[in-house]
Phi, psi and omega in degrees: 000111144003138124306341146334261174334310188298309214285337191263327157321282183317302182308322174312281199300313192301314185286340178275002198263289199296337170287301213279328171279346158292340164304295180324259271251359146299330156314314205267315204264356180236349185276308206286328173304325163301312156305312165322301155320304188287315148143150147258037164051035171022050154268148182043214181335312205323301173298302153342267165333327162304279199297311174261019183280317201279341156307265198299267176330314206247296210281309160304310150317311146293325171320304171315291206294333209269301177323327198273318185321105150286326165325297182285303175342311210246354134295299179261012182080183199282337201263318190285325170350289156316345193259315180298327196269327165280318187288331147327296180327304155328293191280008179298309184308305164302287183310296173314319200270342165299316183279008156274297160349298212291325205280347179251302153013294181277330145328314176272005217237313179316312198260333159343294178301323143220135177318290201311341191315153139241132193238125128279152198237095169088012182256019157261189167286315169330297178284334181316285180326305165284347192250010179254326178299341192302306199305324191277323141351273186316323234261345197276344170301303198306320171294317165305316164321313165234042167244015157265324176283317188217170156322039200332341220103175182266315186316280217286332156304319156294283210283353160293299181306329164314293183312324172281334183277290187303336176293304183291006156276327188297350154279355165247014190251311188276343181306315178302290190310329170289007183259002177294351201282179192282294163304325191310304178301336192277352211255333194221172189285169166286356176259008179281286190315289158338312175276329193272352183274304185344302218269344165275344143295304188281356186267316139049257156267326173290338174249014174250338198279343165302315174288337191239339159312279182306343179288300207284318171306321162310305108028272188294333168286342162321318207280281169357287183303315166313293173287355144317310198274345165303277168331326182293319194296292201319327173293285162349299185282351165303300165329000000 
């Protein structure tokens, strides 16, 4: 065997070890938010915290694992690959944006009832975060939508992947911040709170570093290929 071959063995075994702990523990960080939410009867946060634990967390983060999946690729081919990956995708989105909704909702419905309430809208980090990632989120459907119908390019695909990897850290940076809330403290201990940013850290890293390792090699051949051909023209007009 190559030193090649060993380093891409090895690269194998390490990135499919990062899938299998990313399956677990989104599974796992979204079966328990959830459970908690049913329940308190998805009242008040609860729902908020339902709908978008399992958009942003669960649904987006497989979007991710799965597009990358060789394992899926070479069962269900390249064109249904695509079809799984948008429709997570789709629903990261849908499922997500509801559980912003709703959560702003009871904010207007709060101050209806009283003026006087003080209500804020989008001014911790939880919502900072979550209402950028939502945008990036968005920016990664619209861009998707028509490199599911026609061929975009190499261009209009880097900028999908951008908007899907940075949206999902930025949801998953305010998801850390939502166990600081107000609901988070009332629903679980402070060594609870602790494990779940842990364990939602490390979910994290196991499901963007494969996706963000290829962006960024990409990237650099881009950056590569350009100033070749630069340097090619500058020689030419030298001749």
């Amino acid at each position: 065997m190559t030193t090649a071959e060993l380093q891409g063995s090895y690269g194998g075994l390490y990135f499919g070890f990062c899938t299998l702990i990313s399956h677990v523990l989104l599974a796992g960080i979204t079966t328990a938010i959830v459970y908690k939410c049913l329940v308190l009867k998805l009242v008040h946060t609860a729902g908020h915290a339902f709908y978008c634990t399992i958009g942003f967390v669960f649904f987006m983060g497989e979007a991710l694992l799965v597009r990358n999946s060789a394992y899926l690729e070479s069962s269900l081919g390249p064109l249904n690959l695509n079809r799984l990956h948008a429709v997570l995708g789709l629903l990261a989105f849908l499922v997500g944006v509801g559980g912003i909704g709703i959560k702003t909702w009871q904010k207007l419905e709060r101050k209806r009832e009283d003026p006087n309430a003080s209500v804020r809208h989008f001014k911790s980090n939880h919502a900072l975060y979550g209402i950028i990632g939502c945008a990036l989120l968005l920016g990664s459907v619209l861009s998707g939508l028509p490199l599911y119908f026609i061929n975009g390019g190499f261009a209009l695909k880097m900028l999908h992947r951008f908007f899907g990897l940075s949206g999902f850290l930025a949801l998953m940076v305010s998801q850390m911040f939502g166990y600081n809330t107000g609901f988070g403290r009332r629903q679980w201990k402070a060594h609870h709170q602790k494990l779940f940013k842990f364990f939602t850290f490390i979910a994290t890293i196991t499901t963007a570093n494969y996706e963000f390792r290829r962006f960024v090699r990409d990237v650099a051949g881009l950056a590569t290929d350009y100033f070749i051909g630069l340097d090619a023209a500058e020689a030419r007009e030298d001749l």
